[in-house]
C-alpha positions as CSV (number, residue, x, y, z in Angstrom):
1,X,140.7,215.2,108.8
2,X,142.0,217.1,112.2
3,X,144.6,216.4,114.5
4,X,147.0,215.1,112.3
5,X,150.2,214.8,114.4
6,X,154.0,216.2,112.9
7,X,156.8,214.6,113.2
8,X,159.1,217.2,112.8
9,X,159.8,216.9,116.4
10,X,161.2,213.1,116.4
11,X,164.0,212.9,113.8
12,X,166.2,211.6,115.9
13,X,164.5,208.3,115.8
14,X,162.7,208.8,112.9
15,X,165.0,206.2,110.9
16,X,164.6,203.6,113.6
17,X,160.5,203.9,113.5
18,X,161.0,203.6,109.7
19,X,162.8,200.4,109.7
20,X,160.4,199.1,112.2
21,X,157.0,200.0,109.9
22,X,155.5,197.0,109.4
23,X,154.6,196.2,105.9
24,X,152.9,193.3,103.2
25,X,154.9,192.4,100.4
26,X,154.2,195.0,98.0
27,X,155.9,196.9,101.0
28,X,152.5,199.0,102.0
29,X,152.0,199.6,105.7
30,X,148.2,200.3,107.0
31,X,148.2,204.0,105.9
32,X,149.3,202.9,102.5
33,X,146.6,199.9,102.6
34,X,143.7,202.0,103.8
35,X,144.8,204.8,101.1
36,X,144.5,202.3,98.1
37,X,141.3,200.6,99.8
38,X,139.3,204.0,99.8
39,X,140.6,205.2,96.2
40,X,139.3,201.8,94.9
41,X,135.6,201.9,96.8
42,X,135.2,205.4,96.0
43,X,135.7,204.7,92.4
44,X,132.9,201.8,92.9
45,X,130.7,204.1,95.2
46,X,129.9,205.9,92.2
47,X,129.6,203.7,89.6
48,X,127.0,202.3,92.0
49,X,125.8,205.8,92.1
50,X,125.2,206.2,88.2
51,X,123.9,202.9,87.8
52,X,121.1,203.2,90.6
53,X,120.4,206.4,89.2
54,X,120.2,205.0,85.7
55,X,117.9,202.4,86.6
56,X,115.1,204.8,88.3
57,X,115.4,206.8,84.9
58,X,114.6,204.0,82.9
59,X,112.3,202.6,84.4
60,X,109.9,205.4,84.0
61,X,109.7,204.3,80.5
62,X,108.0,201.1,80.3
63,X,105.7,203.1,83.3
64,X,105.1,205.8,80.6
65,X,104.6,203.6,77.7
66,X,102.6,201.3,79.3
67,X,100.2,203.8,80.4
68,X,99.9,205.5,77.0
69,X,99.8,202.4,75.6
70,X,96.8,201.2,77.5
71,X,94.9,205.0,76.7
72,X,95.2,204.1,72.6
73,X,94.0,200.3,72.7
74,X,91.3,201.0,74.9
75,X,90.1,204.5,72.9
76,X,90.3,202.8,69.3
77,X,88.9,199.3,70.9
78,X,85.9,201.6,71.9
79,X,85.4,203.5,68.4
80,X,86.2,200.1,66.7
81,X,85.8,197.1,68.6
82,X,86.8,195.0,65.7
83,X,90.5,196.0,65.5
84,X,91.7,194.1,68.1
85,X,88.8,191.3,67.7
86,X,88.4,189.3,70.8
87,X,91.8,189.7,72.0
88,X,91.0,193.6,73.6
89,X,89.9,192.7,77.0
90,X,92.8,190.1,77.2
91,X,95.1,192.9,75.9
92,X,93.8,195.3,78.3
93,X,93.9,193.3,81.5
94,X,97.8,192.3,80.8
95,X,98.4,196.1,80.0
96,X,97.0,196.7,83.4
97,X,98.8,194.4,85.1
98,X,101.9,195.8,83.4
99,X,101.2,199.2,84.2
100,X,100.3,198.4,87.9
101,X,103.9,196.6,88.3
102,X,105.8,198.7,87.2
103,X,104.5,201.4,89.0
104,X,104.7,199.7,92.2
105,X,108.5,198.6,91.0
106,X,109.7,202.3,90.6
107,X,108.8,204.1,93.7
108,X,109.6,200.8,96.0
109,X,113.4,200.8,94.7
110,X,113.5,204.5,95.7
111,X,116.3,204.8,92.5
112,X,116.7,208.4,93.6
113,X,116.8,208.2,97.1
114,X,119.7,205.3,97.1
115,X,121.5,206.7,94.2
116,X,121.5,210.3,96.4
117,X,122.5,208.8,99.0
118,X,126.0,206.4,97.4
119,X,126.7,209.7,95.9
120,X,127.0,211.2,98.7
121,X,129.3,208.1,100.4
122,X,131.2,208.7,97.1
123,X,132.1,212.1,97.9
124,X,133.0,211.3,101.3
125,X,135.4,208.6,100.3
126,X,136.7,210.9,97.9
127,X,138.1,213.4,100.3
128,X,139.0,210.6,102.6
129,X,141.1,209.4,100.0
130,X,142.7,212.4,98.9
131,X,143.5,212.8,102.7
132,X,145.0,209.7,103.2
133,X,146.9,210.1,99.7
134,X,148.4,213.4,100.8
135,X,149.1,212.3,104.7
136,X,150.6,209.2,103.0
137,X,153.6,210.8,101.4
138,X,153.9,213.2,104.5
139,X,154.2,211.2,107.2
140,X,157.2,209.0,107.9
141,X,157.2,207.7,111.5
142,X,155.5,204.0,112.0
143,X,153.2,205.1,115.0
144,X,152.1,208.6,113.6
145,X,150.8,206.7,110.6
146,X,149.1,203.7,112.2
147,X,147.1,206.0,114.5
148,X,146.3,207.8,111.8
149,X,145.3,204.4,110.0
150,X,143.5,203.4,112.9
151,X,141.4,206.7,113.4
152,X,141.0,207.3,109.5
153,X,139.5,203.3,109.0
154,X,136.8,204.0,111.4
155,X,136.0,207.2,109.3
156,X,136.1,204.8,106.5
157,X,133.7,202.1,107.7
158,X,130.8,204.7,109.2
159,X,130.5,206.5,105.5
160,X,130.5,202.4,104.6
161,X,127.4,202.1,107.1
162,X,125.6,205.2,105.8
163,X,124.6,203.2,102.2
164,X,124.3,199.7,100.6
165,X,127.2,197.8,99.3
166,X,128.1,198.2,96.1
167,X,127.6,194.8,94.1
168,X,129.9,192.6,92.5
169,X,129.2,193.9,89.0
170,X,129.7,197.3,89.7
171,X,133.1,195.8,91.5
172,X,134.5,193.8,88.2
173,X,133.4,197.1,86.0
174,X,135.7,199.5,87.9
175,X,138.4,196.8,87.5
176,X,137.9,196.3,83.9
177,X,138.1,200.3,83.7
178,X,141.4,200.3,85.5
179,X,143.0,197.9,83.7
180,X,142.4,199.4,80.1
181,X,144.1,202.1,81.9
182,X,147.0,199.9,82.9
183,X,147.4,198.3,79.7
184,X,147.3,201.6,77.8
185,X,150.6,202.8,80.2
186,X,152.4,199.1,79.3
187,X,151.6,198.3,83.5
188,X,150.2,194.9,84.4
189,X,146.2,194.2,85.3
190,X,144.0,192.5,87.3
191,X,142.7,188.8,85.8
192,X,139.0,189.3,85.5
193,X,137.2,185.7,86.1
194,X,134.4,184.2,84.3
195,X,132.0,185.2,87.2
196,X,133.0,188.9,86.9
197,X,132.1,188.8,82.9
198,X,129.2,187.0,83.7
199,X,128.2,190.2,87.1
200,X,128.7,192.5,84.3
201,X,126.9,191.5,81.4
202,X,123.8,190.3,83.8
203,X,124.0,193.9,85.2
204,X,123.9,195.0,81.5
205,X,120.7,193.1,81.2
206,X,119.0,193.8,84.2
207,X,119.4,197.7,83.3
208,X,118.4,197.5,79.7
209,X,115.1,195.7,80.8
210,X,112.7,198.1,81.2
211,X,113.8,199.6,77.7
212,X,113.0,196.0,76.2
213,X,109.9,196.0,78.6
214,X,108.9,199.5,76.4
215,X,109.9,198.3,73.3
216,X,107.5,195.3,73.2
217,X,105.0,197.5,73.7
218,X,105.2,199.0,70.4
219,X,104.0,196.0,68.0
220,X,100.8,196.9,70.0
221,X,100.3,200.2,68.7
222,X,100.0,198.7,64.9
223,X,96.3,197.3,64.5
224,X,95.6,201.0,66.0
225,X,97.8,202.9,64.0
226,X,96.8,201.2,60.5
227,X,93.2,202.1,61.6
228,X,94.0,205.5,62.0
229,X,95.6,205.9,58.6
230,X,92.5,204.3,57.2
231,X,94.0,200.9,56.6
């Protein structure tokens, strides 16, 4: 950030301004505020970030899986129509409809696109928070810092407009991270509430899905697979 304004010239009331800073009860002032405020959503940026990228990575499993899948009960159904008995064209159709979803589901969440895109809000916060952080400490005079509050926010809130919001999941897992960092330095943490558990774990879920979704695929690989080996 430019512009930044020194203070070297106003000493003489430089105490004065102090004592007039206006402050919450920790005994932050809007610089000190906006400073902890980025820190924190830049740490939740990119575990957004990971996560959406994550996602789009597995998701091209089930798609892959599915797919193969399909090839293998359809090829041995057609040298061997007994092996699945009646069941192949019902097995067929659903593996269809499985690979159709998902391939629909994985190009329409543009995974790579969004996660791009929060990384690149992550970086951005980032350097705005390092900024503030060093401006922070620097600065001493009340008005100098709330201008630069006021001019550093609305830098804050546009990279905020440039992406999606982070969700409340990715929120409680950036807490839980910080305060196994607190308790390992003896300092005090945040109280996580049931809710957040329950953001996190259902995030959890939601993530591993299309691994399960690939998984249950496998079971129908056996009838085909004991044929092969002559069974």
């Amino acid at each position: 950030m430019s512009g930044r304004s020194d203070d070297s010239s106003h000493y003489g009331s430089d105490r004065d301004d102090r004592a007039s800073r206006e402050t919450n009860s920790a005994g932050e002032d809007a610089l000190d505020i906006l400073a902890r405020r980025t820190y924190q959503t830049y740490l939740i940026r990119l575990r957004t970030a990971n996560r959406t990228r994550l996602r789009g990575q597995l998701w091209n499993i089930p798609l892959v899986t599915s797919a193969v899948v399909t090839l293998i009960v359809a090829v041995v159904s057609l040298n061997s129509p007994g092996v699945y008995n009646d069941r192949t064209e019902v097995l067929l159709v659903a593996l269809s409809v499985l690979t159709l979803v998902a391939s629909i589901i994985v190009p329409s969440a543009n995974y790579a696109v969004n996660a791009e895109r929060l990384f690149s809000a992550y970086r951005g916060l980032q350097r705005l928070s390092v900024d503030l952080e060093r401006e922070s400490m620097r600065l001493r005079m009340a008005w100098t810092r709330n201008r630069l509050a006021a001019r550093a926010s609305h830098e804050y809130q546009e990279i905020l407009d440039r992406t999606q919001n982070h969700s409340g999941a990715d929120y409680w897992s950036v807490v839980r991270a910080q305060n196994a960092q607190q308790r390992a330095r003896g300092g005090p943490s945040v109280t996580i509430p049931f809710s957040g558990h329950a953001q996190v774990i259902a995030s959890w879920c939601l993530t591993a899905l299309p691994v399960a979704l690939a998984v249950a695929l496998f079971p129908l690989l056996y009838p085909a697979v004991t044929w092969m080996l002559g069974g």
